[in-house]
PASEDO-688806 format. One record per atom (N, C-alpha, C): residue in one letter; x, y, z. Coordinates in steps of 0.001 Angstrom, whole numbers, padded with zeros to 6 digits, always signed. Each point is the difference from the previous one (the first is absolute). Example, Ala and Ser with C-alpha at 12.3 -4.5 7.8 and 13.67 -1.06 7.14 Angstrom:
# residues 2
A+013190-005690+007800 A-000890+001190+000000 A+000900+001200+000000 S-000350+001050-000720 S+000820+001190+000060 S-000770+001090+000730 
END
This chain:
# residues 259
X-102819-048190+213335 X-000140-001337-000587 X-000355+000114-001472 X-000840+001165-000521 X-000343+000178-001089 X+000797+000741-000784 X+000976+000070+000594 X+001865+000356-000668 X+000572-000876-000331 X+000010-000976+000262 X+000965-001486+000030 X-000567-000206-001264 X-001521-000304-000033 X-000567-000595-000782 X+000499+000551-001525 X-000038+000988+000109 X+000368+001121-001222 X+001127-000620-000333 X+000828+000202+000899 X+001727-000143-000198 X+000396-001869-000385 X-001165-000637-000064 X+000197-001126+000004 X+000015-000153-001603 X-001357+000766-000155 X-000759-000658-001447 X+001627+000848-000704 X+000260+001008+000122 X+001602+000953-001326 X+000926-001568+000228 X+000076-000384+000945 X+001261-000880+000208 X-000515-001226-001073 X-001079-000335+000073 X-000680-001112-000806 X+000125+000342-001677 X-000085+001494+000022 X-000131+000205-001516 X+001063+000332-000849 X+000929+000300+001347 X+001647+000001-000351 X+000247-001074-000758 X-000122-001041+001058 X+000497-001536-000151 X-000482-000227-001664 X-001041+000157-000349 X-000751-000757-000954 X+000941+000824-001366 X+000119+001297+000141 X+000693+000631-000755 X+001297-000295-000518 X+000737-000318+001256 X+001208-000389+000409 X+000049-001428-000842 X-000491-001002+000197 X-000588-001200-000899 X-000159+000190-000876 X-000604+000918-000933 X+000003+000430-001111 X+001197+000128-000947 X+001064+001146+000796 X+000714+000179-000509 X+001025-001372-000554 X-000215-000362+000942 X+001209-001610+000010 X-000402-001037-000893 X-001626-000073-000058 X-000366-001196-000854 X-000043+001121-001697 X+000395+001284-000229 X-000115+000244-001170 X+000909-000526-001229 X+001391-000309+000645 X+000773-000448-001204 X-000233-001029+000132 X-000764-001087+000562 X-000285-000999-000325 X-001053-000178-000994 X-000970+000208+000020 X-001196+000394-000390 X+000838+000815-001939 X+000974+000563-000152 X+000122+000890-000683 X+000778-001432-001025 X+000955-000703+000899 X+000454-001302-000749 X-000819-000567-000565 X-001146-000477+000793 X-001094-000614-000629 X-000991+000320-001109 X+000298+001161-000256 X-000795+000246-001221 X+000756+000055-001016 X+001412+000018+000111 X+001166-000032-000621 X+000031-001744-001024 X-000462-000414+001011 X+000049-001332-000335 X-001394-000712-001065 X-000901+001147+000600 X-001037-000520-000321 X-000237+000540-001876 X+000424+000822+000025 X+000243+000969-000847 X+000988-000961-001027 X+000776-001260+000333 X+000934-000555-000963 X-001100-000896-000107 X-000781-000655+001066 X-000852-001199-000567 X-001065+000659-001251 X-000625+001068+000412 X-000570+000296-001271 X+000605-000050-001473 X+001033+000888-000052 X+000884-000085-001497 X+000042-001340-000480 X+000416-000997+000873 X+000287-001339-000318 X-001107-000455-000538 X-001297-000003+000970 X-001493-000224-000770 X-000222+000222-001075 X+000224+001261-000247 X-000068+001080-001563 X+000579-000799-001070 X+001330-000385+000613 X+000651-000840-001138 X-000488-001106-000339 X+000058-000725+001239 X-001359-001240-000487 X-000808-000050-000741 X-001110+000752+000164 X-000876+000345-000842 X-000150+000615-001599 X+001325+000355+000011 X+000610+000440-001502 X+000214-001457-000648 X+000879-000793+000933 X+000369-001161-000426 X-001037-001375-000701 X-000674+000331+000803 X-001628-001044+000337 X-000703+000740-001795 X+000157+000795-000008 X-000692+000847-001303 X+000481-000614-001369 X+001475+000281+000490 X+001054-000383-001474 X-000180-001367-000174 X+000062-000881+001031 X-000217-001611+000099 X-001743-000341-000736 X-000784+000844+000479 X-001215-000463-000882 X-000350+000896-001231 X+000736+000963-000774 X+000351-000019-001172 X+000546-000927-000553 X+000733-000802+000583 X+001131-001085-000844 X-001481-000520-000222 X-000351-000896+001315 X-000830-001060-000288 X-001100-000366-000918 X-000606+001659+000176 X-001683+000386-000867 X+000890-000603-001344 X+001576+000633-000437 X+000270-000180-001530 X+000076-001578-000447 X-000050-000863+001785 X+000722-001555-000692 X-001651-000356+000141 X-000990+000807+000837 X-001372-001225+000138 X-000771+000098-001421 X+000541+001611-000579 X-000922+000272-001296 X-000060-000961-001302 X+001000-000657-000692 X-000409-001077-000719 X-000637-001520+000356 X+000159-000098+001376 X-000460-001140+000636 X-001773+000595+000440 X-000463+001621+000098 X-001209+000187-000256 X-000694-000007-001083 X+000634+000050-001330 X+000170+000150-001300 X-000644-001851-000135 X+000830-000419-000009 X-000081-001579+000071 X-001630-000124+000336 X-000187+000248+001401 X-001088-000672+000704 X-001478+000509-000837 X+000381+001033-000206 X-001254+001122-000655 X-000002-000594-001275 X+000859-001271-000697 X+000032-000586-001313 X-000991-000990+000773 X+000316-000468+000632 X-000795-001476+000111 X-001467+000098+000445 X-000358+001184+000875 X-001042+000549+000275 X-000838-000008-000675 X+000569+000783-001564 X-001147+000303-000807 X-000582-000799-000442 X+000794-001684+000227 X-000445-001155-000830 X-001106-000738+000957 X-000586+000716+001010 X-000619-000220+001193 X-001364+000532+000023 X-001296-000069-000358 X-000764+000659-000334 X-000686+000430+001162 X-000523+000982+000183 X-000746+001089+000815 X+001233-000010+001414 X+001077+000005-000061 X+000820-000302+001204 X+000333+000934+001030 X-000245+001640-000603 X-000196+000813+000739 X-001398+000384+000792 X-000660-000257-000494 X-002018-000299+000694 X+000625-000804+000642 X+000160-001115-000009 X+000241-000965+001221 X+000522+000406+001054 X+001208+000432-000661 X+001199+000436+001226 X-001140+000946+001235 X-000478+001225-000920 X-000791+001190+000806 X-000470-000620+000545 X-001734-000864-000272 X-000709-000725+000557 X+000468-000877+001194 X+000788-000456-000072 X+000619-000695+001181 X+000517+000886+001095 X+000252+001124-000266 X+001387+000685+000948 X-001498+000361+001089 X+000147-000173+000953 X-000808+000305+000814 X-000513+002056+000556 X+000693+001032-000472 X+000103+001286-000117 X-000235+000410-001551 X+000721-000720-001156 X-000319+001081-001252 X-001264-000676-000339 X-000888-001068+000305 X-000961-000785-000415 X-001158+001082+000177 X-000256+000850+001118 X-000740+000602+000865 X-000464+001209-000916 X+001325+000572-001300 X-000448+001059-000505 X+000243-000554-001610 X-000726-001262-000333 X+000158-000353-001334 X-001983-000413-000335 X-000739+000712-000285 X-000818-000191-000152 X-000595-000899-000836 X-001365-000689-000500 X-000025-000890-000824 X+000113+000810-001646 X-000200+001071-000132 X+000303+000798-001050 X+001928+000149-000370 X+000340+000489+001138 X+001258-000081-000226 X+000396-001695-000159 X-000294-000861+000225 X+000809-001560-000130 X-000381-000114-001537 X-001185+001044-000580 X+000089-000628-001467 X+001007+000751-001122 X+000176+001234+000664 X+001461+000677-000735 X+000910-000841+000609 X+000243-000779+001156 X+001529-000136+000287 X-000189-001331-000858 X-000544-000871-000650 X-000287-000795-000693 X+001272+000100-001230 X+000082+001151+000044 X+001303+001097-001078 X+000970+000282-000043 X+000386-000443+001078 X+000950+000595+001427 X+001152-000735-000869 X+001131-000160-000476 X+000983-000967-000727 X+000890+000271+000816 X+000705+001074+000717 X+001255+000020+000627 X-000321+000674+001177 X+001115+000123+001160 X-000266+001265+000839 X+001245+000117+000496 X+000575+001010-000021 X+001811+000212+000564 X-000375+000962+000696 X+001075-000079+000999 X+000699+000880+001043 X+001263+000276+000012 X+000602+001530-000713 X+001610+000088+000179 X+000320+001298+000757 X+000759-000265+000660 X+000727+001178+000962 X+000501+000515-000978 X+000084+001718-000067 X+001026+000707+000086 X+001737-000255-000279 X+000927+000593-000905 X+000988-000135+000290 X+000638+000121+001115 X-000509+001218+000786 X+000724+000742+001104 X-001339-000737+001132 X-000535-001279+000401 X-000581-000666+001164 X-001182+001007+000582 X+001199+000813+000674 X-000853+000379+001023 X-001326+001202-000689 X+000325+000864-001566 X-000696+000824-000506 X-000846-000243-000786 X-000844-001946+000301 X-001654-000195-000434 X+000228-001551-001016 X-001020+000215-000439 X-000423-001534-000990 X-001048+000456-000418 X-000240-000765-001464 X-001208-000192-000985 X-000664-001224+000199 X-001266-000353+000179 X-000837-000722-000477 X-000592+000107-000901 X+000464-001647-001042 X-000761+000279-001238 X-000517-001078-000523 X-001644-000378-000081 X-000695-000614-000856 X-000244+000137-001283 X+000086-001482-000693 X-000070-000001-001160 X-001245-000142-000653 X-000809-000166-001087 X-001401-000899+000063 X+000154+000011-001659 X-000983-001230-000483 X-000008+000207-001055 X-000953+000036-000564 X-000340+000433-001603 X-000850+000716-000195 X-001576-000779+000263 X-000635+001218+000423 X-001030-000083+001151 X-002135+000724-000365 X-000458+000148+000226 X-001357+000583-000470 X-000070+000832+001079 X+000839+000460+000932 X+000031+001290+001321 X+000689+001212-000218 X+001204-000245-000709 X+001140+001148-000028 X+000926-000411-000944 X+000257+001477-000540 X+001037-000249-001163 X+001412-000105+000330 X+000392+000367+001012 X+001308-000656+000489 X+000095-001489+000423 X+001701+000369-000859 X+000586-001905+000610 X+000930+000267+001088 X+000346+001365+000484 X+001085-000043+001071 X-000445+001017+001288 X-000643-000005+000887 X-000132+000693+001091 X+001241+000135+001195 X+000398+001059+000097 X+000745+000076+001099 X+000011+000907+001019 X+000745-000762+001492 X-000699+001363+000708 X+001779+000362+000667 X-000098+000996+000435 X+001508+000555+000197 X+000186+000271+001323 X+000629-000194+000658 X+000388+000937+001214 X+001166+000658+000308 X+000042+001196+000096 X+001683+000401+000239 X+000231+000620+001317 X+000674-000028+001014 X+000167+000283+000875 X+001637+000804+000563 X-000607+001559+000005 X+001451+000664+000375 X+000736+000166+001030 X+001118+000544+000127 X+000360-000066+000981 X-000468+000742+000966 X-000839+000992-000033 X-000521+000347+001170 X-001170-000382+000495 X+000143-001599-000401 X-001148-000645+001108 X-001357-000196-001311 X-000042+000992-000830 X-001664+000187-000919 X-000377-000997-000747 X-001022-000477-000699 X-000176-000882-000292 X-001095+000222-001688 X+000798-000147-001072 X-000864+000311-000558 X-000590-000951-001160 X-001314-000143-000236 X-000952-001497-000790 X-000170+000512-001156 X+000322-000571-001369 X-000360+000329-001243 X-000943-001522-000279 X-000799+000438-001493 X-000195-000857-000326 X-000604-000414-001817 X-000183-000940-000531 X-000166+000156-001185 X-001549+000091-000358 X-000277+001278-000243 X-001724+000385-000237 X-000569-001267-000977 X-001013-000415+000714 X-000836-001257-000856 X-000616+000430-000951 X+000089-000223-001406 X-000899+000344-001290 X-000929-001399+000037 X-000944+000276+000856 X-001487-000727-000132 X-000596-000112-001436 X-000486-000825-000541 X-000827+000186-000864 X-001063-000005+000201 X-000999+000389-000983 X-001001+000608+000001 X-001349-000531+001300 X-000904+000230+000977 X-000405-000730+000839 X+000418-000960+000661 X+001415+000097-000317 X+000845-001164+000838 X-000163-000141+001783 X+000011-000504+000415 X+000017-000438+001772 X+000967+001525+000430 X-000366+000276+000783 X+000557+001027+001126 X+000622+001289-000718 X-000363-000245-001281 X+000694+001704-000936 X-000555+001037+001070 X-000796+000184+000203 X-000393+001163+000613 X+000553+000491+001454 X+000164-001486+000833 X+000318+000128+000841 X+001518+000298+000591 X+000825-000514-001231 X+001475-000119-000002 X+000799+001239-000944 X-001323+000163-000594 X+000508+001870-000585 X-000322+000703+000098 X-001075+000354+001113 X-000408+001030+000539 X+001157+000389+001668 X-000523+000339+000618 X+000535+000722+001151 X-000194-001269+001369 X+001026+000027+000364 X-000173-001115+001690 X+000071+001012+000738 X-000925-000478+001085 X-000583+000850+001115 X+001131+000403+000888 X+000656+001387+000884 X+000727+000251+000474 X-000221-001106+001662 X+001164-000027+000875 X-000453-000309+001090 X+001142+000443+000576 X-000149+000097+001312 X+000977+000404+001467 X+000722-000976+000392 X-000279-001547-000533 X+001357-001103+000583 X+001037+000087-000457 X+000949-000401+001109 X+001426+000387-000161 X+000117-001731-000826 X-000661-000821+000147 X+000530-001126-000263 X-001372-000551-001505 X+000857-000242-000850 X-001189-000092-001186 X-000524-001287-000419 X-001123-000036+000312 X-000962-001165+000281 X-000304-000766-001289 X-000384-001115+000300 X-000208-001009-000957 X-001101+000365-000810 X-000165-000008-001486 X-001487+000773-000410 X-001146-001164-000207 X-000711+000193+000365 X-001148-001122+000153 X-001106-000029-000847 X+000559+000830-001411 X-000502+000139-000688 X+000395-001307-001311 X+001413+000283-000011 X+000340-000870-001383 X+001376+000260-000156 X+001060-000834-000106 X+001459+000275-000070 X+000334+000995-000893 X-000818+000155-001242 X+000533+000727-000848 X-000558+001493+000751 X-000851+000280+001241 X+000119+001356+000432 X+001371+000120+000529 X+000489-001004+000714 X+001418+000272+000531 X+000758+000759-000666 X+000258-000682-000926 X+000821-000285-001022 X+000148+001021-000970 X-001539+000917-000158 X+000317+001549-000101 X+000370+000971+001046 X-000054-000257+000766 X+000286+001076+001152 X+001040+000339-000307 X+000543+001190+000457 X+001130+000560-000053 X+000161+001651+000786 X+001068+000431-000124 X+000298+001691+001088 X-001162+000340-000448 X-000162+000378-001494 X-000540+000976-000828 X-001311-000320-000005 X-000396-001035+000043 X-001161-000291+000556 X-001076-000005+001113 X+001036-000127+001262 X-000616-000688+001427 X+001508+000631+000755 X-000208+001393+000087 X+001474+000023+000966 X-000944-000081+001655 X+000882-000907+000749 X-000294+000064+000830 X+000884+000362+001378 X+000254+001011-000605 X+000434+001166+001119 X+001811-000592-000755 X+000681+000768+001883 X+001613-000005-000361 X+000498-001450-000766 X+000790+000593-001240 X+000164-000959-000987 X+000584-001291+000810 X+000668+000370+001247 X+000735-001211+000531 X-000657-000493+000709 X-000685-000056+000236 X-001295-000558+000797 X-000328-001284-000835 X+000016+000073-001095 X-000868-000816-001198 X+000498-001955+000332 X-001097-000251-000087 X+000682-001669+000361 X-000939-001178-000691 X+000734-000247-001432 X-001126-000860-000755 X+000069-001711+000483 X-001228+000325+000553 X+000491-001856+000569 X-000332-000826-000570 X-001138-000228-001281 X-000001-000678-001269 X+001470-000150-000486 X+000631+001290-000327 X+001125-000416-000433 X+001318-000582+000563 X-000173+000071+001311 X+000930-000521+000966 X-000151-001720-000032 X-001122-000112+000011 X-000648-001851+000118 X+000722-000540-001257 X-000318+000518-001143 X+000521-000397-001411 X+001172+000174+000075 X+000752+001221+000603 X+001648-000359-000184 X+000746-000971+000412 X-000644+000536+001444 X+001154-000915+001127 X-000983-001404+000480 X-001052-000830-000977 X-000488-001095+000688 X-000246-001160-001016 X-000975+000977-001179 X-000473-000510-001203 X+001374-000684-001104 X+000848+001271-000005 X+000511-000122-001119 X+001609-000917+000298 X+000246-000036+000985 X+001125-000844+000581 X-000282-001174-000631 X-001792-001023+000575 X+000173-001050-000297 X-001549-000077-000395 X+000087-000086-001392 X-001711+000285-000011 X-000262-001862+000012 X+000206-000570-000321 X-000007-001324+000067 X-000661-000863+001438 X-000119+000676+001122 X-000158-000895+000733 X-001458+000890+000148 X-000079+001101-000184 X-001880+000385-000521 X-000325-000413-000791 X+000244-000792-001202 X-000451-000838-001137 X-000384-001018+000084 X+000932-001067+000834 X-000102-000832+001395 X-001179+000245+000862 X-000642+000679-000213 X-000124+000693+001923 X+000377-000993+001330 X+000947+000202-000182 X+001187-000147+000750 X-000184+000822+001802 X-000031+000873-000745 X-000022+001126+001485 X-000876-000410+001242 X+000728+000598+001328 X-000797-000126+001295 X-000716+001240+000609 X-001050-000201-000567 X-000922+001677+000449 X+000237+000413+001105 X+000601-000895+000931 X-000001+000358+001744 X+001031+001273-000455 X+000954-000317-000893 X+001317+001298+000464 X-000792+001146-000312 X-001172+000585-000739 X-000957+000427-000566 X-000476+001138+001183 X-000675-001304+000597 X-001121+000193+000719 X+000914+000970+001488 X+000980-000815+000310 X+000673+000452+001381 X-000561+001375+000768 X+000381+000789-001096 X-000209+001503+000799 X-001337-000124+000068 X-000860-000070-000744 X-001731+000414+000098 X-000311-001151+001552 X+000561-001253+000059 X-000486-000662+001220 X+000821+000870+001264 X+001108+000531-000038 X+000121+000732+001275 X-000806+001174-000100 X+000039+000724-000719 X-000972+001082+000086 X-001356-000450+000447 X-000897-001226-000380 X-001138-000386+000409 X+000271-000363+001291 X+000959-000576+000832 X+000488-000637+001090 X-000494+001808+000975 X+000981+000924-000482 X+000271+000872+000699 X-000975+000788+000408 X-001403-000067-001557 X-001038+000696+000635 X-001437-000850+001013 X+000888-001661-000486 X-001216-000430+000892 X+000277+000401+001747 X+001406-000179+000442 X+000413+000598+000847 X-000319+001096+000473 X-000446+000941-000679 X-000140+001446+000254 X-001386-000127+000406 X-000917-000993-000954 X-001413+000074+000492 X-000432-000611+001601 X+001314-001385-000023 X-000605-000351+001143 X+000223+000815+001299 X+000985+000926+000080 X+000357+001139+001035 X-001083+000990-000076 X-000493+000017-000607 X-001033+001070-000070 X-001283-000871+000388 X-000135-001355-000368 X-001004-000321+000659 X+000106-000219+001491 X+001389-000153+000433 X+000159-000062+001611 X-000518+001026+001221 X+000914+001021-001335 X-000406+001366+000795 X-001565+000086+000170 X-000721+000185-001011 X-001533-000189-000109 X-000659-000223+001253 X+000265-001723+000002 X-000396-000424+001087 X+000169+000056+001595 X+001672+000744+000072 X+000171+000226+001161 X-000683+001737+000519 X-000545+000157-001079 X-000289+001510-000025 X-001432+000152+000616 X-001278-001034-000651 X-001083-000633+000442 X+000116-000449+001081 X+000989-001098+000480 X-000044-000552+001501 X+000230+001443+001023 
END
């Protein structure tokens, strides 16, 4: 009986083998295929690139424009910050009296999209720093890396944060680079050469992400404050949701642990 059994399981593993063989050129089509949907993607995405080169070239005098009328707008970038419910958080009352200075602020991609953008504030002349043009750079290669330049602040003499913004920022182990809770203008020095924090592609400035892709689209309805903090807030209330959850399971257990 314990022969059969044997002779059962080869016949079973035949079969499965046997199945194998038959579903392989299928299986071999299918990647065949799958293999064209990618290329096609590829192209897409080439396409999607070239299409917002055109565009950046038709939105740039119509940003040109807006950044005219702006200036005729007094303190309009403080406002804007102050309102935005995230860049407000790292504008200190020291920093709101330099951004007092603040005259312009642009955001331009890259010719080639996908390989970075400059941020660049303007200010004018000021009792903090002898620059009128700060900018911060990002270039990003193709193998994924990510690299932050930026324009060294010439503080004047006992000026606010000289020391702090030209001396050395503290190294750290996050892959994801945190808001500084010190004063925008620490951000705003950071850079590789400064604060590498580990594999260059790792690097993820989310100050500068807020200002690209939130601030600078439509700064107007933060001037307004316009905005609905809920879209804001979303993730931090599920995350609070998720750990009150976690507490009350643990208080269950607790108690069923006592009974």
């Amino acid at each position: 009986m314990g022969a059969d059994k044997g002779k059962k399981a080869k016949i079973v593993e035949g079969g499965e083998e046997e199945d194998g063989t038959k579903l392989f050129p299928f299986v071999e089509k299918l990647q065949e295929i799958q293999d064209d949907l990618e290329k096609i993607n590829e192209d897409a995405s080439d396409k999607v690139l070239e299409l917002e080169q055109q565009f950046n070239e038709i939105r740039r005098p119509v940003y040109n424009k807006r950044t005219e009328v702006i200036n005729s707008i007094p303190d309009f970038w403080l406002t804007a910050f102050l309102s935005h419910p995230v860049l407000s958080d790292i504008l200190n009352d020291e920093d709101q009296k330099l951004f007092k200075h603040l005259v312009s602020l642009d955001v331009e991609d890259f010719k080639d999209v996908k390989s970075g953008y400059t941020i660049t504030f303007k200010f004018s002349e000021n009792p903090f720093f002898e620059d009128s043009e700060l900018i911060k750079t990002f270039n990003f290669s193709d193998d994924g890396a990510t690299n932050i330049t930026c324009t060294p602040i010439k503080w004047k003499e006992g000026a606010y944060l000289q020391e702090i913004t030209n001396g050395d920022v503290p190294n750290t182990n996050s892959k994801k680079r945190p808001f500084s809770e010190d004063s925008f203008f620490t951000w705003f020095s950071e850079s590789n050469q400064k604060n590498p924090l580990g594999p260059a592609d790792t690097i993820f400035d989310e100050v500068a992400e807020v200002i690209k892709e939130d601030l600078w689209p439509n700064p107007l309805k933060y001037f307004n404050n316009e905005v609905d903090e809920e879209d804001f807030d979303g993730e931090d209330d599920e995350d609070k949701e998720s750990d009150d959850d976690e507490d009350d399971e643990d208080e269950q257990e607790d108690e069923e642990d006592e009974s």
